[in-house]
N, C-alpha and C positions, 0 to 999 in steps of 0.2 A: 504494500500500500504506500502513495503518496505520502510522505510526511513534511514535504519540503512547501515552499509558497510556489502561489500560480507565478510562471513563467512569463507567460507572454499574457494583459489582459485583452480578450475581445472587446472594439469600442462599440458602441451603439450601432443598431442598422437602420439604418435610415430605408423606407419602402417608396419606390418609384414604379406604378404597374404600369406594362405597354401594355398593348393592344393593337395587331394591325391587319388589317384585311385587302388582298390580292385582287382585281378585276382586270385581267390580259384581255384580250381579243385577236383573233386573228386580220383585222385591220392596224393594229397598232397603235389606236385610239383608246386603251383600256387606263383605265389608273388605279394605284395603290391610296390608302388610305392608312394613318399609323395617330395613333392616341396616346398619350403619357397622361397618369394624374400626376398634378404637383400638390399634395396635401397642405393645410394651411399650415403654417410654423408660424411661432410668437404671432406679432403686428402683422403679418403677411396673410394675404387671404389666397386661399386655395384656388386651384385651378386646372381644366386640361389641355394642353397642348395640343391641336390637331394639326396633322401636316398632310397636303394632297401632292402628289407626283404622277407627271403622266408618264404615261407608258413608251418606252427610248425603244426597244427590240420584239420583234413577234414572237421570237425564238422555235425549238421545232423538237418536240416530243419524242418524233418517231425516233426509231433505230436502238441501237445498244448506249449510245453518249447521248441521252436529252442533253437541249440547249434550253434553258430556261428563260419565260419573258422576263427584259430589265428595266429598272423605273426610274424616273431621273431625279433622283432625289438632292441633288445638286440644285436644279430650279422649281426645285417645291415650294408651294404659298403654306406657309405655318400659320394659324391663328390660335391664339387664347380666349378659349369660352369661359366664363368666371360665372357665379353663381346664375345671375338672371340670364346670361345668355343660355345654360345649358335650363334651368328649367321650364323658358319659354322653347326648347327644341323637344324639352320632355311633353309639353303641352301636344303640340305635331304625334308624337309617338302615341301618346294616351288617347288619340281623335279627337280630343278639345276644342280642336282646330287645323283647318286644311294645310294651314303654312303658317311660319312665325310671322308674324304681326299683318295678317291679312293679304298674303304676298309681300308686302314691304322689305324683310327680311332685316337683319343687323348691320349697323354698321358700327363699325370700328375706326378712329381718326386718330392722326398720330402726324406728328413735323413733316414724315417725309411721304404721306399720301394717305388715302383711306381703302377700307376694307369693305366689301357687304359680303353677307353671309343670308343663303337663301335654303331652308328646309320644307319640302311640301312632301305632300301625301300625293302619288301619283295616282292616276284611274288604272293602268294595268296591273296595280300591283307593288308595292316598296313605294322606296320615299328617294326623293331627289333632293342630294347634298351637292349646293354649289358655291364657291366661294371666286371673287372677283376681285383683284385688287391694281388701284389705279396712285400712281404716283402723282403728285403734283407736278402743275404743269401739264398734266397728261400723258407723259411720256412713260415708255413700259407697261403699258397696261396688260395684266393679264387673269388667269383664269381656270378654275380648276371644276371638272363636273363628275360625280361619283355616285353611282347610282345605290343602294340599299335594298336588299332582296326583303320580303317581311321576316323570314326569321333571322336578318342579319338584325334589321332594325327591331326586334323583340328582345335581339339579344342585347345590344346597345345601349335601349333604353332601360334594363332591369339591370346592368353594368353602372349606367350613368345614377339611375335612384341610389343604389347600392354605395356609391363613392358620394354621396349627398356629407354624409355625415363628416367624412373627413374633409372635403371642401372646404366647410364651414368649418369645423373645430381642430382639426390637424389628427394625426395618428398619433395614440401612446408610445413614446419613445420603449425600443425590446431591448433592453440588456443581455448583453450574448456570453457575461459571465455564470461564474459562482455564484450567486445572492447578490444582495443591494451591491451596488459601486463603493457606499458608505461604508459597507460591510466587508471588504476585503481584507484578509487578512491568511495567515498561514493555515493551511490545514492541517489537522487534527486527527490521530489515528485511532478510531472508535475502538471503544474497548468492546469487542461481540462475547465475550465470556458469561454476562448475563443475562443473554437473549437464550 
């Protein structure tokens, strides 16, 4: 048995969840979708990261070497959804409503240009995620569209309720030691003689 002190201590883990969902096409037109939560910490209010990339290669399944499609995520549109943007997308998902803010969708402003962000309920089926983003001046304007099967967006939005709670309050910091942090100290060789 150990009788010496912990060695190395484990620091805290900090939890970042992804999430990303693949749409190829054999036109070339397909895009990737990827999600990170940023849980809130102290003054800082929680958040997820969404980033859309389009589709760079068809690629080709057949034979013994698939080629797999590639996404360019080099000039992917990133946005942050923060509390009221992700619950007015939950609204879209619950049928509350056909789209966020009546078609209107969000916008986002910022020194070097603006963002809209457009969620609807489609008639064939799923929900159409687009996001547009236009520099000032108007230069660069560009644009991402990804389309949401139902049970991707089923699964999205009981993902997005689910992450409500740390949004708003952040995650219990996990200790990946021996007992409290406070508590560290040498171990102790149990007497088992009167068990």
């Amino acid at each position: 048995m150990n009788t010496g002190t912990i060695s190395k201590q484990r620091p805290y883990r900090n939890f970042r969840p992804k999430f990303s969902l693949y749409h190829a096409n054999a036109k070339g037109t397909g895009c990737a979708l990827k999600m990170e939560m940023h849980p809130a910490l102290g003054d800082a209010d929680g958040y997820f990261m969404v980033g859309l990339a389009g589709q760079l290669t068809v690629g080709d399944r057949r034979g013994a070497a698939p080629v797999y499609p590639t996404f360019d995520w080099n000039n992917a549109i990133y946005v942050k959804l923060d509390f009221s943007d992700i619950t007015k997308m939950l609204e879209v998902f619950r049928g509350m409503t056909e789209s966020i803010e009546d078609g209107k969708g969000l916008f986002h402003s910022s020194a070097s240009g603006s963002t809209k962000i457009i969620l609807r309920h489609i008639q064939e089926g799923g929900y159409s995620f687009d996001v547009y983003r236009s520099r000032v001046g108007g230069e660069g304007s560009v644009g991402a569209h990804f389309v949401l099967s139902p049970n991707e967006a089923y699964g999205l939005a009981l993902a997005m309720e689910d992450s409500l709670g740390a949004i708003c309050f952040g995650v219990p910091s996990v200790w990946c030691g021996e007992g409290r942090p406070s508590e560290q100290k040498p171990l102790e060789q149990k007497d088992v003689s009167a068990a």
